[in-house]
C-alpha positions as CSV (number, residue, x, y, z in Angstrom):
1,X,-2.7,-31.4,7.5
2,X,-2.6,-29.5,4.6
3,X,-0.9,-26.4,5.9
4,X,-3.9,-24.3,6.3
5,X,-5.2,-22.3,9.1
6,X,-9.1,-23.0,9.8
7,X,-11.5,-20.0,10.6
8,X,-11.6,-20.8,14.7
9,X,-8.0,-20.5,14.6
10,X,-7.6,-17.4,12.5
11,X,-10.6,-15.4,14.5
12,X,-8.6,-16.6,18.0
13,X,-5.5,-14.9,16.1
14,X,-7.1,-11.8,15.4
15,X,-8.8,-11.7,19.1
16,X,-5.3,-12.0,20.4
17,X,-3.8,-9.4,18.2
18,X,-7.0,-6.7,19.1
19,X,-6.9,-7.2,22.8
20,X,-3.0,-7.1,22.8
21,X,-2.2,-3.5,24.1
22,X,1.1,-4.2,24.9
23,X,1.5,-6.2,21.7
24,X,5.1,-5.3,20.4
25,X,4.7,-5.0,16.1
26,X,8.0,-3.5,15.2
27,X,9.3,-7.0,16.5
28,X,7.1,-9.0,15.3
29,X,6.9,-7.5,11.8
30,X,10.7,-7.2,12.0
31,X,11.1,-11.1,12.4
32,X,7.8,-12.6,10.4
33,X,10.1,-12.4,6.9
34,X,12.8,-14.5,8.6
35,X,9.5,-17.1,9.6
36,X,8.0,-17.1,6.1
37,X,4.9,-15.5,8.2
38,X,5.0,-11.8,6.8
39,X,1.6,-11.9,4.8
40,X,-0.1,-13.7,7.4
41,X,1.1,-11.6,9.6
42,X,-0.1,-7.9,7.5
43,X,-3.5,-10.0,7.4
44,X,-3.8,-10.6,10.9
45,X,-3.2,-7.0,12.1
46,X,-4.9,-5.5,9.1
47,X,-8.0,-7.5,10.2
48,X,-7.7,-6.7,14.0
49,X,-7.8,-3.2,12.4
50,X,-3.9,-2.8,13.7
């Protein structure tokens, strides 16, 4: 409940992102700002090595 994001959850993110070949970045690095997601969002793709 306290906002966070637990380590299960955050490796299934960064599973999604590597095996997402048809994942679409410009869009989703275009709207994370508007979401309040941006850094989480750099994270996640710079650990899926994206």
């Amino acid at each position: 409940m306290g906002g966070g994001i637990s380590t299960r959850q955050w490796n299934d993110i960064v599973e999604v992102i590597k095996r997402g070949n048809t994942l679409d970045t410009v869009y989703l690095r275009q709207f994370a700002p508007h979401l309040g997601v941006a850094d989480i969002l750099e994270q996640a793709l710079a650990d899926a090595g994206k």
